[in-house]
Every structure is written in structure tokens, then in C-alpha cells.
C-alpha positions as CSV (number, residue, x, y, z in Angstrom):
1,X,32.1,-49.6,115.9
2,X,33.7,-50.1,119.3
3,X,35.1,-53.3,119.0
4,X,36.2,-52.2,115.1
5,X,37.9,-49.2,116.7
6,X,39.5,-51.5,119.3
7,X,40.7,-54.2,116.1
8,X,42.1,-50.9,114.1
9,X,44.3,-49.7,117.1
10,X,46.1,-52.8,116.5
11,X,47.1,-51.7,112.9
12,X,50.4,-50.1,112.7
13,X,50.2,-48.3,109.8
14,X,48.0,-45.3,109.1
15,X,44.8,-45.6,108.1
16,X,42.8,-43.7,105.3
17,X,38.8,-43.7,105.7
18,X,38.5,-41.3,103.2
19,X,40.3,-44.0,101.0
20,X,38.6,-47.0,102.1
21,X,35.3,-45.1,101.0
22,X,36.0,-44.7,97.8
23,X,37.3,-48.8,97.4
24,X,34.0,-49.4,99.1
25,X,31.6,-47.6,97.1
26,X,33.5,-48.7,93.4
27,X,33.3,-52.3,95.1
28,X,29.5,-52.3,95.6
29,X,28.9,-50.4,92.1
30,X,30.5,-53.0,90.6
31,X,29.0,-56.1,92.6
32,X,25.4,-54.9,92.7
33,X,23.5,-55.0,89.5
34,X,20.7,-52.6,89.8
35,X,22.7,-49.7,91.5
36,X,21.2,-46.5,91.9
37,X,21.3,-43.3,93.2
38,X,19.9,-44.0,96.1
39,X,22.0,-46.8,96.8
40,X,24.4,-44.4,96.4
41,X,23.4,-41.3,98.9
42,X,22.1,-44.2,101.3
43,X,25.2,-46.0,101.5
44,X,27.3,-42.2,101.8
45,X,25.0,-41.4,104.8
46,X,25.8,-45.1,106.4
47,X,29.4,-44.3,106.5
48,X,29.7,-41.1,107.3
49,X,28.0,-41.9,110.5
50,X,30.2,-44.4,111.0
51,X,33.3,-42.6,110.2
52,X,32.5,-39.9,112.7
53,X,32.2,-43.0,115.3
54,X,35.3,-44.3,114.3
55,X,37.0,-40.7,114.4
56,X,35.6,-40.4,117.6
57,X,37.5,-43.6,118.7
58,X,41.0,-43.7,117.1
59,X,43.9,-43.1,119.5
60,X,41.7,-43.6,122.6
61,X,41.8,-47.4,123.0
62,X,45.8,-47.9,123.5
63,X,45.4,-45.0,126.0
64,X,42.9,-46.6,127.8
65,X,45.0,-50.0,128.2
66,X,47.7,-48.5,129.6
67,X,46.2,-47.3,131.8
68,X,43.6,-49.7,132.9
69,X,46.5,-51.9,133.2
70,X,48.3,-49.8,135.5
71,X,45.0,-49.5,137.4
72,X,44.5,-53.0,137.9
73,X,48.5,-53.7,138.2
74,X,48.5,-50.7,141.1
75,X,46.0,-53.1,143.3
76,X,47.3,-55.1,146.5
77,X,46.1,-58.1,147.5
78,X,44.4,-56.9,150.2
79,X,42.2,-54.5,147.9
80,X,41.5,-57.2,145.5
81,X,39.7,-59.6,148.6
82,X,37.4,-56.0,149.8
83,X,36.4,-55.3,145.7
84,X,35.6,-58.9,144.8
85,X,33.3,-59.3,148.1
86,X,31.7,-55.6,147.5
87,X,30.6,-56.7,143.9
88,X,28.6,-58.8,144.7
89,X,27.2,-56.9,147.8
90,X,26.0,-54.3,145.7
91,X,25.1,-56.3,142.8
92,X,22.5,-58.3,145.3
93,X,21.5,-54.9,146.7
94,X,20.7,-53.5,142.9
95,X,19.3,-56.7,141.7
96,X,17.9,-59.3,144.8
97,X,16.6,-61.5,141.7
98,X,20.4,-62.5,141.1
99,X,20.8,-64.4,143.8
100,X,19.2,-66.9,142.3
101,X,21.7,-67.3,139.6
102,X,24.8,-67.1,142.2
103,X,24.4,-70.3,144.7
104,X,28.2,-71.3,143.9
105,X,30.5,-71.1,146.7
106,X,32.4,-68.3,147.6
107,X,35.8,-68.8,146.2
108,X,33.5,-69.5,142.6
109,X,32.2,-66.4,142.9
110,X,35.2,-65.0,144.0
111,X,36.8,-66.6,140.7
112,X,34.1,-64.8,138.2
113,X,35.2,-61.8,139.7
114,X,38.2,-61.9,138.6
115,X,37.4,-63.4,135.2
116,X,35.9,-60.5,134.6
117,X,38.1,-57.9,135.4
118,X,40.8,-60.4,133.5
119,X,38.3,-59.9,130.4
120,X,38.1,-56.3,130.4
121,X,41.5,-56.2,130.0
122,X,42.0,-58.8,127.4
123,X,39.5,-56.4,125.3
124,X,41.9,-54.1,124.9
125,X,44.8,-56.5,124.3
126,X,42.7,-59.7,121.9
127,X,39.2,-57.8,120.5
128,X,38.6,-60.3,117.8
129,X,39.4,-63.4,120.0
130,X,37.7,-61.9,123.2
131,X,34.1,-61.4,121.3
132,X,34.0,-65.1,120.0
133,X,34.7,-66.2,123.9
134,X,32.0,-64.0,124.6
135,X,30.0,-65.4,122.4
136,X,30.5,-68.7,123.7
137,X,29.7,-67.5,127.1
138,X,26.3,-65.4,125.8
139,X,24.8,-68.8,124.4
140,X,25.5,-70.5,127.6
141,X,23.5,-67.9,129.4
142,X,21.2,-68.4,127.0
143,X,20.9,-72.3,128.0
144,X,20.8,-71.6,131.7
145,X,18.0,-68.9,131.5
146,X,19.4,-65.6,133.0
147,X,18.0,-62.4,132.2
148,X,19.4,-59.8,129.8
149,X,18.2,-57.4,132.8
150,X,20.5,-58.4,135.3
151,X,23.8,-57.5,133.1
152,X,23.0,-53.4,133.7
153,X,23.2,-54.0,137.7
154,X,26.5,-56.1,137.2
155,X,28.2,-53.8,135.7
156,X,26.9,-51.1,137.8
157,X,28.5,-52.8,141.0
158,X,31.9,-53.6,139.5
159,X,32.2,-49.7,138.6
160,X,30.9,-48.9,142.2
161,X,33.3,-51.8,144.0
162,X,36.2,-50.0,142.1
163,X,35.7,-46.8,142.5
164,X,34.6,-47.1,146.2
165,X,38.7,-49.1,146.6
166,X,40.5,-45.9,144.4
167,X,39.3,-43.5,142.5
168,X,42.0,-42.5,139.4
169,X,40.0,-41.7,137.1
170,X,41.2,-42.7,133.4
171,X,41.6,-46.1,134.8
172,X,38.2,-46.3,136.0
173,X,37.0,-44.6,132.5
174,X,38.8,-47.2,130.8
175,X,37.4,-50.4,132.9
176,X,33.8,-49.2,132.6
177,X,33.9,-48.7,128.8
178,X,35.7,-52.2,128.3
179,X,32.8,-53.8,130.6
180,X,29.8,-51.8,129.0
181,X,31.2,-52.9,125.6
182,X,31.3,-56.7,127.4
183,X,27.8,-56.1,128.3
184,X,26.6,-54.9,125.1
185,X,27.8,-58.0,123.6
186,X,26.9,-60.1,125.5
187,X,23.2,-58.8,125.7
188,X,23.0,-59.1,121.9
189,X,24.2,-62.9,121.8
190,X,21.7,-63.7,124.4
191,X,19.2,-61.4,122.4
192,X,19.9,-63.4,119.1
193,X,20.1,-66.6,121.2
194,X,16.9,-67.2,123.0
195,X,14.6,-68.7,120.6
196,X,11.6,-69.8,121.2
197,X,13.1,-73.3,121.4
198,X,15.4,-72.1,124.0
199,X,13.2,-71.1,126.1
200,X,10.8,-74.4,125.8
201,X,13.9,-76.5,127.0
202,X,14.8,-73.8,129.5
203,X,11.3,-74.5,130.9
204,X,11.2,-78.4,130.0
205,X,7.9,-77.9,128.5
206,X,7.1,-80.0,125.6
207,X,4.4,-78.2,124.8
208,X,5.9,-75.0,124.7
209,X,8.6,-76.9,122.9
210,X,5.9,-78.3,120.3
211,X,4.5,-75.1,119.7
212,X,8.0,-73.1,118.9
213,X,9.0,-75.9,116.3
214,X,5.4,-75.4,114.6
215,X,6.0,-72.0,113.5
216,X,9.0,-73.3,111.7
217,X,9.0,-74.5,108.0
218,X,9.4,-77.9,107.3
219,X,13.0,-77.5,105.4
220,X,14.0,-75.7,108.7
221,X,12.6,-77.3,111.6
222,X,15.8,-80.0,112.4
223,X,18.0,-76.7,112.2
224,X,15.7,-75.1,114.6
225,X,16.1,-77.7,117.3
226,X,19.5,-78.6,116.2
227,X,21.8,-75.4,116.0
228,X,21.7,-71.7,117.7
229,X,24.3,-69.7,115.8
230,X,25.5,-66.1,117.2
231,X,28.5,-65.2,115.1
232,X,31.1,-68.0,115.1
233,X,29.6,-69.4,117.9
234,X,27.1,-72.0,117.6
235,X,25.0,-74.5,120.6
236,X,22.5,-77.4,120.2
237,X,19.5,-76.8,121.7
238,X,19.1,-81.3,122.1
239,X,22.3,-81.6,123.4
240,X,21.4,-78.6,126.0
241,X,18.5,-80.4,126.6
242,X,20.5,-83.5,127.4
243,X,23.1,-82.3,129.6
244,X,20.9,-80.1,131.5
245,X,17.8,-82.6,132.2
246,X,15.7,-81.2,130.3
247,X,14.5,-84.5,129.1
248,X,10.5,-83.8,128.5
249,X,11.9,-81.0,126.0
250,X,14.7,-83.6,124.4
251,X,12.1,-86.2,123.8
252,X,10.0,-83.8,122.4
253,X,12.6,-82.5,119.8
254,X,13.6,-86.2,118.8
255,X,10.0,-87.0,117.8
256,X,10.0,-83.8,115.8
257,X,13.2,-84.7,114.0
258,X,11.7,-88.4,113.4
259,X,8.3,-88.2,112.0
260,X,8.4,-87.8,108.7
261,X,6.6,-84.9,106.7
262,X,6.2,-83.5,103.2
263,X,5.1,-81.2,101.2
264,X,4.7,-81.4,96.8
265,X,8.5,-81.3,96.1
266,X,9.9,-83.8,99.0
267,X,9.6,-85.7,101.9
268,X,11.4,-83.9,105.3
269,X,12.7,-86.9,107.9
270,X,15.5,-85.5,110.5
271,X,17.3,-88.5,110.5
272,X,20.0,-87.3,108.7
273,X,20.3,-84.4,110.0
274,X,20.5,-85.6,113.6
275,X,23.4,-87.7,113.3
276,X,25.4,-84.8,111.1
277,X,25.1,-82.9,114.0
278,X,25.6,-85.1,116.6
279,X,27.6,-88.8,115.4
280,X,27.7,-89.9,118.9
281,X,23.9,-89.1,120.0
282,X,23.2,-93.0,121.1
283,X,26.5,-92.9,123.4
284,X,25.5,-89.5,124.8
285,X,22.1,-91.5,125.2
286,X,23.2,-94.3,126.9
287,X,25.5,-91.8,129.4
288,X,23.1,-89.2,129.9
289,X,19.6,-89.9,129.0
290,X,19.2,-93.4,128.8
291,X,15.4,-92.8,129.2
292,X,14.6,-91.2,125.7
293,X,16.9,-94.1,124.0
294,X,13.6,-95.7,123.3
295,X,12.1,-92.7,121.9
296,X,15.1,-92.4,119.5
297,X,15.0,-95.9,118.2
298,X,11.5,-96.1,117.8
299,X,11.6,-93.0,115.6
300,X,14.3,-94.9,113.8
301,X,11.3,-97.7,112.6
302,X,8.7,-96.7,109.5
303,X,5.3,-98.6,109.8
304,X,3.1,-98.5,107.1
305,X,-0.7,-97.8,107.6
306,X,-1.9,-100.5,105.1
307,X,-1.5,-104.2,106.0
308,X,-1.4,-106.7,103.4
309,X,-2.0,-110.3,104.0
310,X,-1.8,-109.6,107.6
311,X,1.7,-107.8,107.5
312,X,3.0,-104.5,107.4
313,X,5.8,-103.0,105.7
314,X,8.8,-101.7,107.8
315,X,11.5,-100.2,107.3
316,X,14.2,-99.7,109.6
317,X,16.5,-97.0,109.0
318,X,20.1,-98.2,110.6
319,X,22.7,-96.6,108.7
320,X,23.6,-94.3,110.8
321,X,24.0,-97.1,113.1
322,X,26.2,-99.2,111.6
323,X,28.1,-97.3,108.7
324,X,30.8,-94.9,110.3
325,X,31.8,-91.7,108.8
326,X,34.8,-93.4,106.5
């Protein structure tokens, strides 16, 4: 509702909940074929609690820009250096297990900082384009492991860092809403994001990596391995394994996608899938990982189990190889 509120302040005109219930409810009578009642006093009770929410929320949202923007705009140079440097002593006081995730130099560090004060504004100003960036950002702290649990400490210090340097009070109110809602997002793409297959390549554990793709159906394993979507936002957990040497985990998931399985309607071979997602895997290979190259072109080779007159049927499957995509 928070981000919906923050999308609606950009609407000019007035806007009618009452209205849009009514358009709503005639729109699902008509769509859904065994409408009842229930349906009905269910869906009522869903937006009236949303309604209130959004009630709740109107007006506030170009308040709080102006004046966060002030805030910000208010600050000298000289304040900026003392609250970039006290973040992140208080965010190490509240949470010592981050330091393990902050080994970049200082002016990196220092750079983050003001990202994200640059972000909490941008809430305000770009809500729709803001949460896909976030979302973005949420799968790639996915990939590199952190904890969901550090993001309540981080905001915690860039409220204290700020209101330690001036305390005005409806800019401050307006920062920490923008960065709680930041936090909430982001929380819920890593939430949504760390699969099971994540976390196998997160650990480079082929195992683990061989376990999470069991509990997947056939039909769905190469999606499993191949594609993390949060919103518009999507990652491949291969490629992450690539560019982050995780290669135990990568070799694992190519094996998966090459050996061929069935069940009584059709055979499942990842082949196809593989190179859909990624057209370019054997030059990302060759730059990256040129150990699992054999891995990948072995899987590309059928053997059969029979022999017949000495020889065995093979089939090599190279038309990803050499057919482009015209």
C-alpha cells in the first residue's frame, strides 16, 4: 500500500475509491464464473482494509518530499563526511557480523552511503522505477549471501547518523519511512529469492545443490537452476555460479540440465533450455570457467547402453552449436 500510495500522489486528478470499488467488484463478477457471496463479503473486507491504508496515506507522501529534500539540500559538506562515517560506526556497533560484508575501501563505502540517501529520495520522486532497481539490487544480495537480519541495524544507524547531525523533525520522519519502505522491499525480494538453489551455489556445495534440484519436478527443474524471478527482475542462478566461482555448484547444475529424464508423456533434456537462456554459455565458458567446458560438452553426447556389433549408438546434439538464432 505504501508504494501504491506513493504511485497515486503522482496522479493529478482526484481520485474516487469509493468508485474504483464498485468497477472492481462488477469486474470480478463478471470475470469469475462461480461467484458467490462469499466472494463477495470476502473481497469487501479486502478493500476496505486497504482503503483505510490508503486514506491513511493520501496527501502525506508530497509533504514528506519536500521536506526530506530540504532536509538533505540544508546539509554542508562538512556534515555529510561526519554522517557517512557515523553510519557505519553504529551500524558495526549494532551488528559486528556486518563487517564481514563491508571489506571495500573507504570511499566505496562512503559511496553506498550516499546511494542510499540518493534512493530514499528518489522514492518519493520515481516509486515504480525505484522498486524494480531495488529489485535488481535484492537478487544480487541474494547471490552474495547477506542476511535479511542485518537490513533492521542498517537502517537503524542511518536514522541515528542523522539525527545525531540535526534533528528537524518532518525531514527525519520523512527519511526513515522512505528507508523502512526500502527495507521492506528489499527484505521481501531476498525473501522470495533465496531458494534452495541459491543457497547451494552460495555455499558451492554440489550436494546441497543436488538435493534442492531433487525436490523439483521434472518439467521444472532447468527453470529452477536457470531463472530467480522477483517481480520484473529476474537472475540465473548458473550464470551466478559462473561469475562468482562457484564452479562445484555450476558443474553440478549443467549435469542436471544434461541427463536426460522422463516420465509416461515425454522425455525432459535441458539442452534447450540452457541455450534459450543463455546463447553465449560456451564463450562465457571459455572466459570464465574454462574448467566445466568439458562437463558441458560431454552432456552434449548421448551413449546408448546396448552395443551392437561392437558399436554403440551416439548422438551428438550440436545445434545449438552451429545454427544461430536467425
Amino acid at each position: 500500500c505504501d508504494v501504491l500510495a506513493l504511485r497515486m500522489s503522482k496522479f493529478k486528478g482526484n481520485i474516487n475509491l469509493a468508485e474504483y470499488k464498485s468497477v472492481m467488484l462488477a469486474s470480478l463478477r463478471s470475470l469469475v464464473k462461480d461467484w458467490a457471496s462469499l466472494h463477495e463479503v470476502s473481497w469487501c473486507w479486502l478493500w476496505e482494509i486497504i482503503e483505510r491504508m490508503l486514506k491513511k496515506l493520501m496527501g502525506k507522501p508530497v509533504k514528506q518530499e519536500g521536506s526530506l529534500s530540504a532536509f538533505l539540500g540544508s546539509l554542508d559538506e562538512g556534515s555529510w563526511m561526519t554522517i557517512r562515517r557515523e553510519v557505519y560506526s553504529k551500524f558495526f556497533a549494532l551488528a559486528p557480523a556486518g563487517e564481514e560484508y563491508f571489506k571495500q575501501s573507504t570511499t566505496r563505502l562512503l559511496f553506498v552511503a550516499d546511494k542510499v540517501f540518493d534512493l530514499t529520495l528518489e522514492m518519493y520522486r520515481d516509486p515504480e522505477g525505484l522498486v524494480n532497481k531495488l529489485s535488481a539490487l535484492g537478487l544480487r544480495h541474494v547471490g552474495y549471501g547477506i542476511p535479511e537480519e542485518l537490513s533492521g541495524p542498517f537502517v537503524s544507524s542511518y536514522v541515528a547518523a542523522l539525527r545525531q547531525a540535526r534533528s528537524e523533525k518532518d525531514g527525519l520522519e520523512a527519511f526513515e519511512w522512505s528507508l523502512m519502505l526500502i527495507s521492506r522491499i528489499l527484505a521481501r525480494v531476498i525473501n522470495e529469492g533465496s531458494t534452495l538453489v541459491m543457497r547451494a551455489i552460495n555455499a558451492n556445495s554440489a550436494k546441497q545443490l543436488t538435493k534442492a534440484v531433487a525436490l523439483a519436478p521434472r518439467s521444472e527443474r532447468a527453470e529452477w537452476v536457470l531463472n530467480v524471478t522477483v517481480g520484473l527482475q529476474s537472475i540465473s542462478p548458473l550464470l551466478w555460479a559462473v561469475e562468482t566461482g562457484s564452479f562445484d555448484a555450476a558443474g553440478a547444475i549443467i549435469t542436471d540440465l544434461l541427463t536426460i529424464r522422463a516420465d509416461r508423456d515425454r522425455y525432459y533434456f535441458g539442452v534447450d533450455p540452457l541455450f534459450q537462456r543463455h546463447p553465449d554459455i560456451i564463450k562465457r565458458l571459455c572466459m570464465q570457467a574454462p574448467a566445466l567446458l568439458p562437463t558441458l560438452l560431454d552432456g552434449l553426447i548421448w551413449r546408448s547402453r546396448l552395443t551392437e556389433n561392437s558399436r554403440r549408438r551416439v548422438v551428438y546434439f550440436l545445434r545449438h552449436l552451429v545454427v544461430g538464432e536467425d
